[in-house]
ROTORDREN-620137 format. One line per field, with one value per atom (N, C-alpha, C): atom name; x, y, z. Coordinates in steps of 0.2 Angstrom, whole numbers. Example, Ala and Ser with C-alpha at 12.3 -4.5 7.8 and 13.67 -1.06 7.14 Angstrom:
! ROTORDREN-620137
atom <- (N,CA,C,N,CA,C) $
x <- (66,62,66,64,68,64) $
y <- (-28,-22,-16,-11,-5,0) $
z <- (39,39,39,35,36,39) $
//
This chain:
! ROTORDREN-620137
atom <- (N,CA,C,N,CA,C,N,CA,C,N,CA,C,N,CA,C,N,CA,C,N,CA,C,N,CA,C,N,CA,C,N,CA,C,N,CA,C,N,CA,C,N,CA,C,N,CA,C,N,CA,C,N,CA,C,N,CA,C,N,CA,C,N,CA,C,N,CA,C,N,CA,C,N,CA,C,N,CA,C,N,CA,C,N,CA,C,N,CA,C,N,CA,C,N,CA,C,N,CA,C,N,CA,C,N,CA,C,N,CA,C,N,CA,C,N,CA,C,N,CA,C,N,CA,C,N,CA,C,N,CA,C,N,CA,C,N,CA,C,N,CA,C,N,CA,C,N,CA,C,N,CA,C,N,CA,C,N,CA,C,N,CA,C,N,CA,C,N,CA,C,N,CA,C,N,CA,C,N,CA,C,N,CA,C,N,CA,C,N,CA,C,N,CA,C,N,CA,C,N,CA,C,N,CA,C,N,CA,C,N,CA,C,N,CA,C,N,CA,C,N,CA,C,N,CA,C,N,CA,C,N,CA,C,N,CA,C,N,CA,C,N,CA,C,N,CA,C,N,CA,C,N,CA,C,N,CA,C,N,CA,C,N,CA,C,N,CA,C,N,CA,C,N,CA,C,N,CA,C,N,CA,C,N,CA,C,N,CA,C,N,CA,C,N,CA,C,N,CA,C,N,CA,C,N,CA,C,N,CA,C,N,CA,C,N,CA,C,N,CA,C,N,CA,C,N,CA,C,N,CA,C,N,CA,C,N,CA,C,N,CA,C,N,CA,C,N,CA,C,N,CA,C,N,CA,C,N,CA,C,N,CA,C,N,CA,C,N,CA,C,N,CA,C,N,CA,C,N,CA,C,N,CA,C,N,CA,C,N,CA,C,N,CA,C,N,CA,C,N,CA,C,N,CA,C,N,CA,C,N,CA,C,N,CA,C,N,CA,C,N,CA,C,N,CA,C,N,CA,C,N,CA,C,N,CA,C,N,CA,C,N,CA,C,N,CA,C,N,CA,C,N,CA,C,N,CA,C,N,CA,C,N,CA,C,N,CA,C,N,CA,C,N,CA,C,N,CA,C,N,CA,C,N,CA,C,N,CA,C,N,CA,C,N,CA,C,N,CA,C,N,CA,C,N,CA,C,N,CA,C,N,CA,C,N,CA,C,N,CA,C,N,CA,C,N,CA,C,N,CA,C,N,CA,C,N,CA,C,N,CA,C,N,CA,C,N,CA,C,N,CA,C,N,CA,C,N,CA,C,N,CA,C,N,CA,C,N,CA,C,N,CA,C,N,CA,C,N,CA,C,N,CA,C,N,CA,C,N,CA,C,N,CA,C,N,CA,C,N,CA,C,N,CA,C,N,CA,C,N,CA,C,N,CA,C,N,CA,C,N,CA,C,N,CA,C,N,CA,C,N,CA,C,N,CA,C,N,CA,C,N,CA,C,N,CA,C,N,CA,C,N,CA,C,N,CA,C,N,CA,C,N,CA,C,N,CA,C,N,CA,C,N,CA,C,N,CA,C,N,CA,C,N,CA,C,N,CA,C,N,CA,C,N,CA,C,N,CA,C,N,CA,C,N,CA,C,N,CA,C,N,CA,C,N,CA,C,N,CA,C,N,CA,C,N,CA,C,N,CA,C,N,CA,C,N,CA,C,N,CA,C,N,CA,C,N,CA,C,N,CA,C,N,CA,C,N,CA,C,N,CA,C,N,CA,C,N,CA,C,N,CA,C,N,CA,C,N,CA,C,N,CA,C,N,CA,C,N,CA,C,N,CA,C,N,CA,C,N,CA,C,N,CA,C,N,CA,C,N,CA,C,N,CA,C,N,CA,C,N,CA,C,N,CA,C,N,CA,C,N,CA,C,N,CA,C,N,CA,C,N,CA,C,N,CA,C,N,CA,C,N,CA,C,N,CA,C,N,CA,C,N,CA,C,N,CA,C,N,CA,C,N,CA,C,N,CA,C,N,CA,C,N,CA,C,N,CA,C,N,CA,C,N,CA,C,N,CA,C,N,CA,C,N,CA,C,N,CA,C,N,CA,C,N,CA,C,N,CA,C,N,CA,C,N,CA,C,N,CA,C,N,CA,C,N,CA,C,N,CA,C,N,CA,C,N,CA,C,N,CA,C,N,CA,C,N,CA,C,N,CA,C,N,CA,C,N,CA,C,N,CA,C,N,CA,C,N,CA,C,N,CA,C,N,CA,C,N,CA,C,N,CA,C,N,CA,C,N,CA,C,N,CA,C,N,CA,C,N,CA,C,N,CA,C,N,CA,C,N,CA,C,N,CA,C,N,CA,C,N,CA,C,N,CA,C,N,CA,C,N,CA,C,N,CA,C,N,CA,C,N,CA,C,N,CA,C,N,CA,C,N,CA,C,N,CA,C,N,CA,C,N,CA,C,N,CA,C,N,CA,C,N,CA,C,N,CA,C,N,CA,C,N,CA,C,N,CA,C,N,CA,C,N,CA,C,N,CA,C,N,CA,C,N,CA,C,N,CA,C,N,CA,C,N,CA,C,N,CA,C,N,CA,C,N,CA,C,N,CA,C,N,CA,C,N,CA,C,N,CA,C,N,CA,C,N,CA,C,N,CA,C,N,CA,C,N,CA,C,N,CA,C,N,CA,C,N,CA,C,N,CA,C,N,CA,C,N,CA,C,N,CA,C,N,CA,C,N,CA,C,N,CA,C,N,CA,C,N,CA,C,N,CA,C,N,CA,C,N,CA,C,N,CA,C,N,CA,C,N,CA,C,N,CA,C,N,CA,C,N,CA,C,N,CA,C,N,CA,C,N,CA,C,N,CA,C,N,CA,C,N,CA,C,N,CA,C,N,CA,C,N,CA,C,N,CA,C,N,CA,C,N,CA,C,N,CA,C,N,CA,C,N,CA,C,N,CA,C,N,CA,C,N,CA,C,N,CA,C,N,CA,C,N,CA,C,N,CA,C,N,CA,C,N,CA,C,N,CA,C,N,CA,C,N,CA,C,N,CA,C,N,CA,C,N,CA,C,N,CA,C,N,CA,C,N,CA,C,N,CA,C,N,CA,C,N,CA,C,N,CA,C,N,CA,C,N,CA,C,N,CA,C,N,CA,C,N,CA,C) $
x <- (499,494,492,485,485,488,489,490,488,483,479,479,476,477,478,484,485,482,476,472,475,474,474,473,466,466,468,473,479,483,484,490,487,479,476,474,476,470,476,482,488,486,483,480,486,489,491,484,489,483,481,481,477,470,472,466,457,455,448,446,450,447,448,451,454,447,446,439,442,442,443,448,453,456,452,452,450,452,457,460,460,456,453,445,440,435,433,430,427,422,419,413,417,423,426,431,431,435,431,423,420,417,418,416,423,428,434,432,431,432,425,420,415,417,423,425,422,420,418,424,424,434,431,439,440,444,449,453,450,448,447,449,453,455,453,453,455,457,461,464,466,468,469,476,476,481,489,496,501,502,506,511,513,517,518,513,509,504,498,497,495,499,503,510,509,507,507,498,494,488,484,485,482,483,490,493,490,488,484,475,476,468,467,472,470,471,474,476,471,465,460,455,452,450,445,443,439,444,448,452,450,447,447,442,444,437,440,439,441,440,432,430,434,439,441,449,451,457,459,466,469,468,465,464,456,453,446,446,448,453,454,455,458,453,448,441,438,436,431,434,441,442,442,440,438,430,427,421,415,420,415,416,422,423,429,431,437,438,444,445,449,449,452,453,458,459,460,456,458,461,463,464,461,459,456,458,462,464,461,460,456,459,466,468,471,465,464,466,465,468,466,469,469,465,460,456,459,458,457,453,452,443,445,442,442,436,436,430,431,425,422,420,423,421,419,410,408,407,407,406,401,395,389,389,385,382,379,380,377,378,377,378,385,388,394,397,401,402,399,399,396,403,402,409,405,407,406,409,411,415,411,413,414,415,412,411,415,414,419,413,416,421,422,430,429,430,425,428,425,426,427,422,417,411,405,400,394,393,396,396,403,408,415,410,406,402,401,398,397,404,411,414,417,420,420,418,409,408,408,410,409,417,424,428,428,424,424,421,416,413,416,421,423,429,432,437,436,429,426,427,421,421,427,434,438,443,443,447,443,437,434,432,431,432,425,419,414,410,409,407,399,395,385,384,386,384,390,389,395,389,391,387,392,389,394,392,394,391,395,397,400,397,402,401,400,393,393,385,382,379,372,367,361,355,354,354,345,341,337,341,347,349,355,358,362,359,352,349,349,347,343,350,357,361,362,363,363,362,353,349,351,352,354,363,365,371,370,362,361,362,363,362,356,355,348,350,345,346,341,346,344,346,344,345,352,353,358,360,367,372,375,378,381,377,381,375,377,381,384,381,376,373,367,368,363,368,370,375,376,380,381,388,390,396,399,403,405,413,412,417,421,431,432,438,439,443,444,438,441,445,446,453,446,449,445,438,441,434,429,431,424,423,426,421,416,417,411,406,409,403,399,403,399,392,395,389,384,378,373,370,367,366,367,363,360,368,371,377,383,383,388,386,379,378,381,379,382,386,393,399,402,400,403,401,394,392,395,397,399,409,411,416,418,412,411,411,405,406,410,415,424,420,417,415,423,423,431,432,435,436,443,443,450,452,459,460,462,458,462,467,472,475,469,471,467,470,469,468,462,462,456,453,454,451,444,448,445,441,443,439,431,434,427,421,425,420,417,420,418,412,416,407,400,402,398,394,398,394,390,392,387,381,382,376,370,374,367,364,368,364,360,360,357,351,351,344,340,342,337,336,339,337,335,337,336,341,347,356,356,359,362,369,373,380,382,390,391,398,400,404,406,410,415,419,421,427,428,423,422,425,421,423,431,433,442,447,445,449,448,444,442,444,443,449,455,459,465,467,466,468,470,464,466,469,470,474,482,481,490,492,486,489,491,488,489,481,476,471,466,466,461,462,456,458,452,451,447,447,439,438,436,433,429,429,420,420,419,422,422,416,413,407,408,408,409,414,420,424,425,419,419,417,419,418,407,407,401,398,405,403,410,408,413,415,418,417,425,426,429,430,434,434,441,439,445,449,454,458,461,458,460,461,468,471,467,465,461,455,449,445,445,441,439,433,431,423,423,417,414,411,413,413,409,411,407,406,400,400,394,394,391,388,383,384,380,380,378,369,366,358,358,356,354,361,365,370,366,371,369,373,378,382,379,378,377,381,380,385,391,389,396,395,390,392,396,392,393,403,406,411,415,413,419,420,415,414,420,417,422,428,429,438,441,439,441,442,436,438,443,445,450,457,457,461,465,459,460,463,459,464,470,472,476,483,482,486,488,480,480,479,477,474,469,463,457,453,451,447,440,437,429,429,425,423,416,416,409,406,401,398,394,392,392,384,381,374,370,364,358,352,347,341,341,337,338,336,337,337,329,325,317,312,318,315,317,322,328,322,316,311,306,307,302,305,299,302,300,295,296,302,307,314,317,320,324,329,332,339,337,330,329,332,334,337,345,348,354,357,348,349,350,345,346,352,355,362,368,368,372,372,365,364,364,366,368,374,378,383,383,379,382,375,370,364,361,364,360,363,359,359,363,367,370,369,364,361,366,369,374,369,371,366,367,369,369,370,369,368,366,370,367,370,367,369,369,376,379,376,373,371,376,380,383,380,375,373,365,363,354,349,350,347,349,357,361,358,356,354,347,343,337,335,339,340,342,346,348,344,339,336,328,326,322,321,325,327,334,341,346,349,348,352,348,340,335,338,342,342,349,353,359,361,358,357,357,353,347,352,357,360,366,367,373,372,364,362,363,361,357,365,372,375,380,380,385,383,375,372,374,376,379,378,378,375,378,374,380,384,382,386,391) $
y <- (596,598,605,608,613,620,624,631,637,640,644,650,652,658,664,668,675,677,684,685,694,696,704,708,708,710,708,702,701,710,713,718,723,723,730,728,724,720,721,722,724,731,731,740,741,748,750,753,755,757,763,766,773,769,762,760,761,763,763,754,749,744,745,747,746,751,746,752,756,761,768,765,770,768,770,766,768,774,777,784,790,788,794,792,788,784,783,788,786,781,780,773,767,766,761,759,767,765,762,764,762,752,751,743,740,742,740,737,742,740,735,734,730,722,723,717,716,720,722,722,716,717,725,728,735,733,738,739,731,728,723,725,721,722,716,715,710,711,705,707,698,698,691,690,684,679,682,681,680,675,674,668,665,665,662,658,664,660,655,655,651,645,645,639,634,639,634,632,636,637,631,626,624,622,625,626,632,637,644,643,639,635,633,628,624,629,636,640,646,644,647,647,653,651,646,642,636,630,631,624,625,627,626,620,622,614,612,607,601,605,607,611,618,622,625,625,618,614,616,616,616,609,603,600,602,601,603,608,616,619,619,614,610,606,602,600,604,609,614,618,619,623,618,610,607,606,612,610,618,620,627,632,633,637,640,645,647,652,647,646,653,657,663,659,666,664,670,672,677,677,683,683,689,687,694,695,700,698,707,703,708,712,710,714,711,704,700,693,691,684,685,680,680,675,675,670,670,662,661,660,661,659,658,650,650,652,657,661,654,652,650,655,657,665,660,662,660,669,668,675,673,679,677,684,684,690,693,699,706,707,703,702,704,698,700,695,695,688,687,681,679,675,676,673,668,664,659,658,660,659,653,646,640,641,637,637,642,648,656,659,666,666,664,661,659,664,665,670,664,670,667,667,673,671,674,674,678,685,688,694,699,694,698,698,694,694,701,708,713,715,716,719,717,710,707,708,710,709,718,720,730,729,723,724,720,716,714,718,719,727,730,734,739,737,729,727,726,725,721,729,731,739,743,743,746,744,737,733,734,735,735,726,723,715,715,717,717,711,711,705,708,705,708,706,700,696,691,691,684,682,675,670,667,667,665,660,658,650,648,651,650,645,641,637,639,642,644,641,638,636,640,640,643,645,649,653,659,661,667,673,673,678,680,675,675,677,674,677,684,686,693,698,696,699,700,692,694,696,698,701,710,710,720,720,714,716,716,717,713,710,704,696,697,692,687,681,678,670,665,661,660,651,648,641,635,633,627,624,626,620,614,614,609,605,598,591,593,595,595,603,607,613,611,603,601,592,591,587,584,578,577,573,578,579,575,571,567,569,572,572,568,566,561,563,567,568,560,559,554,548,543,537,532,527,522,519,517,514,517,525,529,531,530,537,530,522,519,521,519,521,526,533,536,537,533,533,531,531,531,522,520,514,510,511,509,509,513,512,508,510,506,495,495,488,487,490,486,489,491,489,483,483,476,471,469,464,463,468,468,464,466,466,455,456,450,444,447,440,442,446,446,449,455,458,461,461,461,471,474,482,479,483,486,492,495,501,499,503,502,505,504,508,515,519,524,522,517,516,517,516,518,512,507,500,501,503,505,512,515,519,519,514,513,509,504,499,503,509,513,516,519,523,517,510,508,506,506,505,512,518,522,523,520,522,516,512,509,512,518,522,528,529,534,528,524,519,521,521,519,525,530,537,543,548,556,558,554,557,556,561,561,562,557,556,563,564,566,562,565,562,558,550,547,552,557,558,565,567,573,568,562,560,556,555,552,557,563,571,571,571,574,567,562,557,555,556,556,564,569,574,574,573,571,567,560,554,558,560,562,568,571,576,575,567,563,564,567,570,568,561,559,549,545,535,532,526,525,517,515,509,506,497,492,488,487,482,474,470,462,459,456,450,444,440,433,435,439,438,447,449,454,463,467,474,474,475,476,482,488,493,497,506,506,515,518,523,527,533,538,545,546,549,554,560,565,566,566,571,579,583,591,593,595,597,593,596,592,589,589,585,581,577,570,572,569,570,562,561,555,559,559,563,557,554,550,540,537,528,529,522,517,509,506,498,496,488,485,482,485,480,471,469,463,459,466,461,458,454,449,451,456,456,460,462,468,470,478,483,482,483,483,489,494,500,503,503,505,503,497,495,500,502,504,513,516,520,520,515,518,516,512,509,516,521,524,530,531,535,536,530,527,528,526,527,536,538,544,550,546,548,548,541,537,540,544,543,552,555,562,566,563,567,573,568,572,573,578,579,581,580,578,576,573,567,572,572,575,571,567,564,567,569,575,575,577,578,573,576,576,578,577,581,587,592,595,593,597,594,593,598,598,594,591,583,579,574,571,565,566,558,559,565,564,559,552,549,551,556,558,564,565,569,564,567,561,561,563,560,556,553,553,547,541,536,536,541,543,547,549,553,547,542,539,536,535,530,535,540,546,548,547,550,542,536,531,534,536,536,543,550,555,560,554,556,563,569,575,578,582,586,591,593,603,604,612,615,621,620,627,631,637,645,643,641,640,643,648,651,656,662,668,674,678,683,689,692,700,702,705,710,715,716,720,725,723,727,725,729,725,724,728,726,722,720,712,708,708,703,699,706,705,700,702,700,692,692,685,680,683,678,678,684,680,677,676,670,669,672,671,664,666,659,651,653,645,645,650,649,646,648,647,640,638,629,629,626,624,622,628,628,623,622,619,612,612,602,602,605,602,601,604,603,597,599,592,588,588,583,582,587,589,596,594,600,606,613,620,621,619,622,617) $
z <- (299,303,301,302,300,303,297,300,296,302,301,297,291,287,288,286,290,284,288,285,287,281,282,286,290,295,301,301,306,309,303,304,305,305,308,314,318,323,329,329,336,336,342,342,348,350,354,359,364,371,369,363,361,358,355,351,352,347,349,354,352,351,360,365,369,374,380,383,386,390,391,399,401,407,413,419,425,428,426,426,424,418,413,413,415,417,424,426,434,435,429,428,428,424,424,431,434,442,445,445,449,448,441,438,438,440,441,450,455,460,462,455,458,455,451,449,441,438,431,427,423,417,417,415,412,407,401,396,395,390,386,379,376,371,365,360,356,348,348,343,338,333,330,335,333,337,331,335,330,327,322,320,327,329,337,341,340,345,343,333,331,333,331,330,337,342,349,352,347,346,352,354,359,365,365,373,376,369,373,376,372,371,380,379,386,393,393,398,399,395,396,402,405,411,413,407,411,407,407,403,394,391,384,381,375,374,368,365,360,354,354,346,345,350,349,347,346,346,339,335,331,325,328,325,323,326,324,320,319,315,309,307,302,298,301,299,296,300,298,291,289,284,278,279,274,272,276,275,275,272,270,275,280,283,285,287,287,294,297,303,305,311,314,320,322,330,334,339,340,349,351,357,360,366,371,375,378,383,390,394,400,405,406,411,416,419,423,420,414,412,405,402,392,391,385,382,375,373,365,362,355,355,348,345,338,336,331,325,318,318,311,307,300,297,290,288,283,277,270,268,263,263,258,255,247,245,246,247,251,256,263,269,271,268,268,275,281,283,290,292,299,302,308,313,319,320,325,330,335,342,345,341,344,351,356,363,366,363,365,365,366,370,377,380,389,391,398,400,406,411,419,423,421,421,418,418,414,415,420,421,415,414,410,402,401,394,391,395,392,389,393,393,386,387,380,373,375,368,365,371,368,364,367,365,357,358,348,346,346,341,339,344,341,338,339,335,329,328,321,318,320,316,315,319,318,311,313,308,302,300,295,290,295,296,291,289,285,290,294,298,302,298,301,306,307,314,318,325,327,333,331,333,341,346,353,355,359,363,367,374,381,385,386,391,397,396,405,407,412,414,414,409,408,414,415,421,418,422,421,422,427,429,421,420,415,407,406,398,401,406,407,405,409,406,398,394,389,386,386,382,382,390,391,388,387,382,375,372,364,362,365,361,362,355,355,356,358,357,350,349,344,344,343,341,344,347,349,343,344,335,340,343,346,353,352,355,365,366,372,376,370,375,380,379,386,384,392,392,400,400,407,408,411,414,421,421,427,428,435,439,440,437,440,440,447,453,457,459,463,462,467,464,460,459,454,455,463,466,468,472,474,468,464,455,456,455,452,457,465,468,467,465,465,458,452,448,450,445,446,447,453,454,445,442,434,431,430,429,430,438,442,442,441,442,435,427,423,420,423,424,428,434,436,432,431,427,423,418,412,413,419,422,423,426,429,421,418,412,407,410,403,398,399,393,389,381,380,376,381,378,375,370,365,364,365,362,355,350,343,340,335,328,327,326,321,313,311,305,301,294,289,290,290,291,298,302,307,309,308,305,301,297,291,297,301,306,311,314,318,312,309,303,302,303,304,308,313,319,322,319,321,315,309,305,308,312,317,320,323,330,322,318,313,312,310,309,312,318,324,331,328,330,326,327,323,322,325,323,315,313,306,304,302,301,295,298,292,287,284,277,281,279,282,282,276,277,279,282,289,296,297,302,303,296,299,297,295,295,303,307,314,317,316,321,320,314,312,315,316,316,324,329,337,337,334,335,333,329,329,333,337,341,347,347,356,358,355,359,358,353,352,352,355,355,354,350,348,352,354,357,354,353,352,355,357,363,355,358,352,355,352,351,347,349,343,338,341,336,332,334,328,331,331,333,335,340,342,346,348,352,349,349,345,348,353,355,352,351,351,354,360,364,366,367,370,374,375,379,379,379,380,385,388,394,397,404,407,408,401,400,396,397,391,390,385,379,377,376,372,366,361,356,351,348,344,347,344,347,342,341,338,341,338,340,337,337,333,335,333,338,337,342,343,348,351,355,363,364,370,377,375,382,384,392,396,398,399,403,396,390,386,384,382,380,386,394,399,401,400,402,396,390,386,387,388,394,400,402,409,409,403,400,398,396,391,398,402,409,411,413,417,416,410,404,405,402,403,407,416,422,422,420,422,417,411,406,406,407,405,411,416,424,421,416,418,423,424,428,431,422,421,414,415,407,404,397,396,392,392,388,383,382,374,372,376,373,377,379,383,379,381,382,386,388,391,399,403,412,411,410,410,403,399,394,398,400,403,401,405,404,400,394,389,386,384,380,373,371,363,362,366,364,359,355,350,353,360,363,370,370,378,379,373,374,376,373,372,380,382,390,395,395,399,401,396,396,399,396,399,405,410,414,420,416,421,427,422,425,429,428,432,434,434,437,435,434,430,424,423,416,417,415,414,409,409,402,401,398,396,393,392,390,383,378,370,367,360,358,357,353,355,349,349,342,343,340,341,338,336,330,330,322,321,315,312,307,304,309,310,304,297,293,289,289,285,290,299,301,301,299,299,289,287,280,281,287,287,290,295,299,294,291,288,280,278,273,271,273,270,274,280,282,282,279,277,269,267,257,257,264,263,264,269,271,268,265,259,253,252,246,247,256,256,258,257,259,252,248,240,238,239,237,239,244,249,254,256,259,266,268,274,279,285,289,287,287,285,290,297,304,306) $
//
C-alpha cells in the first residue's frame, strides 16, 4: 500500500507557537479575544502530517469533523500518484478540533506548483474557512513551498451566505472537478423496513418488484476477471451518455486499492446466466458511496439496477454502521428535471431513492501569487490539459 513521499518541506512545516504560521494569541490580540468569544477558530496552525501520522493516515482521516471522505483516503492516495500527481498530507489543526486534508501538488514551468485540497479542507463549518486559509498562506509562504495557487473544495452545503463569505476571504470560484459536488445523499440511520419506506415512492416500488420476481444480486471477488466485466458494463453507460471512462487501469488501481483496505465491494446483478448490472461502492468510517456502475442495455428485469443499490445499503449498515449512503453525482438541485443536462438520467434514478439534491459550494481558488494565477487561468491550465489528453487520453484532474 502506499506511503506517502516525505518531502522537504516536511522539516520546515513543525512550526513552534512563535511561528509566523501560527495566528496571533487571544492574549496578545484583543481582535482575536473578541473572534474567539464569537466562536471565530483563533491560533490555526498547519503544517505536513508526520511519519506516524501518515502510517495511520485514514484513521485521521475518518476523525475529521464531518467523518472524512473516500477521495481523501490513503488508497485513493495511491491512484493519484500514478497518474500525474503527487500526494501531500497535511494537518491543521485549530484549537477546537484537528483536520486532515490530502493536497494533490501538480509542478509546471514558470508557475511553479498548484495544490488541490481534495474535498478539504474539513472544517466544521463555513465560517472556520477564513481562519484556515490566513493559516495555509502563511504556511505556504513561510515554508517557501513555491505553490501560486491551492485549489479547495469543502464539503459544505452551497449557500449565497457562504460564497459571499468566500469571496471576502479571496477565493474565486472556479469550475466543479468532482461528480458528487451536486449529489444525493440518503440517510440511513433508520432499521431496514422504515429506510425503504422512507424512499422515494419510484424507488421503493422497484425494489419490491425486483425483490418479488427473484431479481439475483452478488457480492463479487475483486479479481481482474471481474474487474475487466465491471469495465464493461460501464463503457455501456459511456455509449449512451457524456460520461467518459478512464484507463482500465486507473479504475482496478482504485478498486483493488479499497478492496484490500476493507473499504471497498463490488456487485453483479446476473441475467441469463451472465453479469447484467454491475456496481462498486464504499465504506469510509461511516459513509458509504456508489462510486462507480454500469449495465448492459436491452435488460428485461425491473428494479435490478435499483435492488443492487439497496443490496449494497444494507450491506453496508449491516457490516459497517453507515450512516449515510452518497450516491455520487447529480444534476444540480435547479437542472434536477432538465432533460438536456447530460446527468438528468443519472438524476432521476439517484433521486428515486432520496428524493432531493444536495449542492455542496464546489470549487474555489487561493491565490497565492496573482500574476502566476492570472498566467494560469488565461492559457496555462487550457495548454496544460491539452498536453496531458494528447498524451495519455485521460482527464488532467
Amino acid at each position: 500500500m502506499y506511503k506517502p513521499p516525505v518531502r522537504l518541506g516536511t522539516l520546515r512545516a513543525v512550526r513552534s507557537k512563535d511561528s509566523p504560521t501560527t495566528v496571533r494569541s487571544a492574549e496578545t490580540n484583543p481582535a482575536i479575544h473578541r473572534a474567539s468569544e464569537r466562536g471565530i477558530l483563533v491560533n490555526v496552525t498547519v503544517r505536513f502530517a508526520t511519519d506516524a501520522e501518515r502510517g495511520n493516515w485514514d484513521a485521521h482521516v475518518i476523525s475529521n469533523p464531518r467523518g472524512g471522505n473516500a477521495l481523501q483516503s490513503a488508497s485513493f492516495a495511491d491512484v493519484k500518484s500514478h497518474h500525474g500527481w503527487t500526494p501531500l498530507q497535511l494537518v491543521i489543526e485549530t484549537g477546537e478540533y484537528t483536520s486532515y486534508s490530502l493536497v494533490l501538488e501538480k509542478s509546471f514551468p514558470v508557475l511553479g506548483k498548484l495544490w488541490y485540497l481534495i474535498k478539504g479542507p474539513e472544517v466544521r463549518e463555513a465560517g472556520d474557512i477564513p481562519a484556515v486559509l490566513d493559516a495555509l498562506r502563511r504556511f505556504v509562504t513561510d515554508a517557501g513551498l513555491g505553490v501560486f495557487a491551492v485549489k479547495i473544495e469543502p464539503e459544505l452545503e452551497a449557500s449565497p451566505e457562504t460564497a459571499e463569505l468566500f469571496r471576502a476571504a479571496g477565493l474565486i470560484k472556479t469550475f466543479d472537478l468532482q461528480p458528487n459536488d451536486h449529489t444525493a445523499l440518503l440517510d440511513t440511520t433508520p432499521e431496514s423496513s422504515q429506510l425503504l419506506r422512507n424512499l422515494h415512492s419510484r424507488g421503493r416500488n422497484a425494489v419490491r418488484r425486483a425483490l418479488r420476481e427473484g431479481v439475483e444480486v452478488r457480492r463479487m471477488e475483486p479479481t481482474t476477471e471481474n474487474f475487466r466485466t465491471m469495465y464493461r458494463l460501464m463503457s455501456h453507460i459511456e455509449d449512451r451518455s457524456a460520461a467518459r471512462l478512464r484507463s482500465f487501469e486507473y479504475y482496478q488501481r482504485f478498486w483493488n486499492n479499497f478492496c484490500s483496505a476493507g473499504q471497498g465491494r463490488l456487485y453483479f446483478v446476473y441475467e441469463e446466466g451472465e453479469p447484467s448490472v454491475g456496481a462498486f461502492v464504499i465504506n469510509y468510517g461511516t459513509k458509504g458511496t456508489y462510486k462507480d456502475g454500469g449495465s448492459r442495455p436491452g435488460r428485461s428485469q425491473y428494479g435490478d439496477s435499483h435492488l443492487i443499490q439497496w443490496t449494497a445499503i444494507n450491506d453496508l449498515k449491516d457490516e459497517h454502521g453507515i450512516v449515510e449512503y452518497d450516491f455520487c453525482g447529480t444534476p444540480p438541485a435547479d437542472r434536477l428535471k432538465d432533460p438536456t443536462h447530460p446527468h438528468h438520467g443519472l438524476g432521476l434514478f439517484k433521486t428515486s431513492f432520496t428524493k432531493t439534491v444536495t449542492d455542496f459550494t464546489g470549487c474555489w481558488d487561493l491565490v497565492l501569487s496573482p500574476w502566476k494565477y492570472r498566467l494560469w487561468t488565461l492559457a496555462g491550465e487550457r495548454i496544460a490539459r491539452q498536453i496531458y489528453w494528447r498524451r495519455h487520453t485521460q482527464p488532467f484532474y
